[in-house]
N, C-alpha and C positions, 0 to 999 in steps of 0.2 A: 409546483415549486415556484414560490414568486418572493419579487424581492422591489424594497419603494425604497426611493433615493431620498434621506432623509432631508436633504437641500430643498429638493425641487417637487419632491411627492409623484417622480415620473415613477413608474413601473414597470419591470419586464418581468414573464411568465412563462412558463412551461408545463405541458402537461407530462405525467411519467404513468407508470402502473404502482410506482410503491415510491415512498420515502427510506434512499438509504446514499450508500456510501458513492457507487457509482451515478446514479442521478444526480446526488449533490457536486459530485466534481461536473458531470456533462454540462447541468446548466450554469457552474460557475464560467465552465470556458468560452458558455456560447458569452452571457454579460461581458466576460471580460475584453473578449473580440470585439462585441458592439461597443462598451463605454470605455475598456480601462480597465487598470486594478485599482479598485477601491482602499481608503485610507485604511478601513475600520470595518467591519460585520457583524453586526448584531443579531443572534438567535439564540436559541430554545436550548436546554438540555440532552435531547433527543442523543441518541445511542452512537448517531451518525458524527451530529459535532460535538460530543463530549466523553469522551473514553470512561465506561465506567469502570475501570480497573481501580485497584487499590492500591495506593502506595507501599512497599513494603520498607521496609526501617535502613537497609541501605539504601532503597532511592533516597529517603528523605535526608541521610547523611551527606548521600551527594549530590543532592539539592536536584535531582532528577526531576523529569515533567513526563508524565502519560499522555501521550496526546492521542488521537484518533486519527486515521485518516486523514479525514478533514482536514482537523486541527494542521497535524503536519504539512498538510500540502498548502496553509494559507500561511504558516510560519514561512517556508520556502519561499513564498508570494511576496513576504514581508507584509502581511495584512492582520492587522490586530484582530485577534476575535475574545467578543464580550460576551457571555451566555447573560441572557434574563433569568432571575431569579423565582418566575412567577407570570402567570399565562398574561396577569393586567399590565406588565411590566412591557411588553412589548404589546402592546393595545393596539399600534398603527397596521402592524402586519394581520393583524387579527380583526379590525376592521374594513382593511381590505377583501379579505379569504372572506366577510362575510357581505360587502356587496356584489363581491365575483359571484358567488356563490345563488345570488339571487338574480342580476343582471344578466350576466355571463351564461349561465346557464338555462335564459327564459331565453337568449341572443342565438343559442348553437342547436334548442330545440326547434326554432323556426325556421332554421337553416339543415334540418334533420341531420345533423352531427353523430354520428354514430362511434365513431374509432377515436383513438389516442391521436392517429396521424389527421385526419381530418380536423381533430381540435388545434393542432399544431399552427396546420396552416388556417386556420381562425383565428388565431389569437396572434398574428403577423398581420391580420389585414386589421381587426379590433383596435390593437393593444398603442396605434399609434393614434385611433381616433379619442379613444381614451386619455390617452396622454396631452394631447391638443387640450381637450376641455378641461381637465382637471389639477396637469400640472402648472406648478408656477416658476417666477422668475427666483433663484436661489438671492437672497441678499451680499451676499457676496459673488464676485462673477466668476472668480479664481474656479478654475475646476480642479477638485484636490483624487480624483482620479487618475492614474499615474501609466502612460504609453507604454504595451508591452517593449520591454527590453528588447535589440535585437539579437539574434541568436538566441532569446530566450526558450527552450522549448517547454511550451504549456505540458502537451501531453505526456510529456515526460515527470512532468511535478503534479501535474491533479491525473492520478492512477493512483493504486494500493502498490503498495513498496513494503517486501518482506525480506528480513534477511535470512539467507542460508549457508547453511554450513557446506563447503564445498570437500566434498569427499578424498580421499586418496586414492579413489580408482576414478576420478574427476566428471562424479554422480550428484546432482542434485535431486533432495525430496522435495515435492512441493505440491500440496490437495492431496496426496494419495498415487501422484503420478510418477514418474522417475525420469530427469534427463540427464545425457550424456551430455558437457562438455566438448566443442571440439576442439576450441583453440589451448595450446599450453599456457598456461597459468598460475603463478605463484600462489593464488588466491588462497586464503582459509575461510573468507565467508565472501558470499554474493546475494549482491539484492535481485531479489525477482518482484517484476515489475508488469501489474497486471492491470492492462491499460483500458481507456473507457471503451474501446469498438472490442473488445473482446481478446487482443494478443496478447500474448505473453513475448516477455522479455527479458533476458541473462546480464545483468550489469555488475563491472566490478570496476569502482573507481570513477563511474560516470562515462565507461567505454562497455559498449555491448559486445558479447559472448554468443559464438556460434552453437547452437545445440540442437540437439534432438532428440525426443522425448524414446525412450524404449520403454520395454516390458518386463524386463528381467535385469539385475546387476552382473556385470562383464563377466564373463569366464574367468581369466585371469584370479580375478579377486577371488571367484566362490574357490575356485581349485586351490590359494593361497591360503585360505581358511578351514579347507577342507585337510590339506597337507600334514600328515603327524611328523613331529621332531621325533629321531631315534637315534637315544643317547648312544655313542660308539662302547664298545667296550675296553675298559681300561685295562692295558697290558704292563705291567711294572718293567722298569729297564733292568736291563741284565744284570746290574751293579745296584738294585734295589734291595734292602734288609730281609723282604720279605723270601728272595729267591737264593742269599745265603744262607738265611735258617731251614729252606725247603733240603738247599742241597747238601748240611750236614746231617738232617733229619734223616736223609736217602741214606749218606754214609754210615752212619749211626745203624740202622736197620739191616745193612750187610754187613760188618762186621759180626755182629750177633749170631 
């Protein structure tokens, strides 16, 4: 995952095992710890930063936006994101990946680099010698990178954020798993919130929820669903039409 500072042509890099949603937030949070939040972010179409959903005809009534991951968590950031249209279209980035690609890796061969974590810490001792020779002075000296906020908490806005419907037996579904709520809660939906080191997390309103994941839904509920309604039987009152016409019927059949 790399990313060049269109000012200055510095670079910062990471290695991952795949390109997706969690990588892209890890190494946005490591840049933005080093430099800042960025004004602006330009890439690729890629699955990660561009939600291929389709719009359906009430989004577009209510002028709704699909965004991905990503996308969401750099709205949150207030950081514009631009997709390129076209692989030439972002050229810079791509002639970078292509002298990494040859430099870089003729650099970690010689150094018998073998692992993701070894490349890591390569590209920490590298990635400043690089930057020394190749970056420049930005023409403007402004740095339009912006101090994380305080109180901001990163890891809470670059994670995957899903919302759930919070149960009446105060049950969330989420992957397949099922958890228990523990705090009371007026809630009807909660965001679960599934962070880069691997946690999970129960938020409603931007306040976290005690839970714990179980295996089965509560007693309570299956017995409540389980429960047959058994209609009473209706007895008419004494002074009901039905039980006049019984008791002249009665009279009726003894006279006889």
């Amino acid at each position: 995952m790399g990313y060049i500072d269109d000012a200055t042509g510095r670079v910062y890099a990471r290695f991952y095992e795949y390109e997706g949603t969690i990588p892209a937030m890890d190494s946005s949070k490591r840049y933005i710890r080093k430099y800042g939040i960025p004004m602006s972010i330009y890439l690729d179409k890629h699955t990660t930063y561009k939600s291929p959903a389709k719009l359906s005809i009430e989004d577009e009534i209510n002028n709704r936006e699909l965004l991905s991951q990503f996308e969401r968590a750099m709205k949150e950031l207030g950081v514009e994101v631009i997709h390129a249209h076209s692989p030439q279209a972002k050229g810079r980035i791509e002639r970078l990946f292509r002298t990494f690609q040859d430099r870089v890796v003729k650099e970690m061969r010689l150094r018998e680099i073998r692992s993701i974590e070894e490349g890591n810490r390569f590209l920490k001792y590298y990635l400043p010698i690089y930057n020394r020779r190749f970056a420049v002075k930005a023409k403007d000296k402004e740095n339009l990178h912006r101090k994380v906020p305080k109180g901001l908490k990163l890891d809470s806005i670059l994670c995957r954020k899903t919302e759930r419907t919070l149960r009446n037996d105060f049950t969330v579904s989420y992957k397949g798993k099922l958890y228990q709520i523990k705090d009371s809660t007026k809630a009807g939906k909660v965001i679960v919130e599934e962070r880069i080191s691997g946690a999970l997390y129960i938020t409603y309103k931007g306040e976290r929820l005690r839970f714990r994941e179980i295996t089965e839904r509560p007693l309570k509920e299956i017995q409540k669903k389980q429960k047959v309604r058994v209609k009473k039987k209706y007895k008419p009152s004494g002074n009901h039409p039905w039980r006049q016409y019984q008791f002249k019927s009665k009279n009726l059949k003894t006279g006889s």
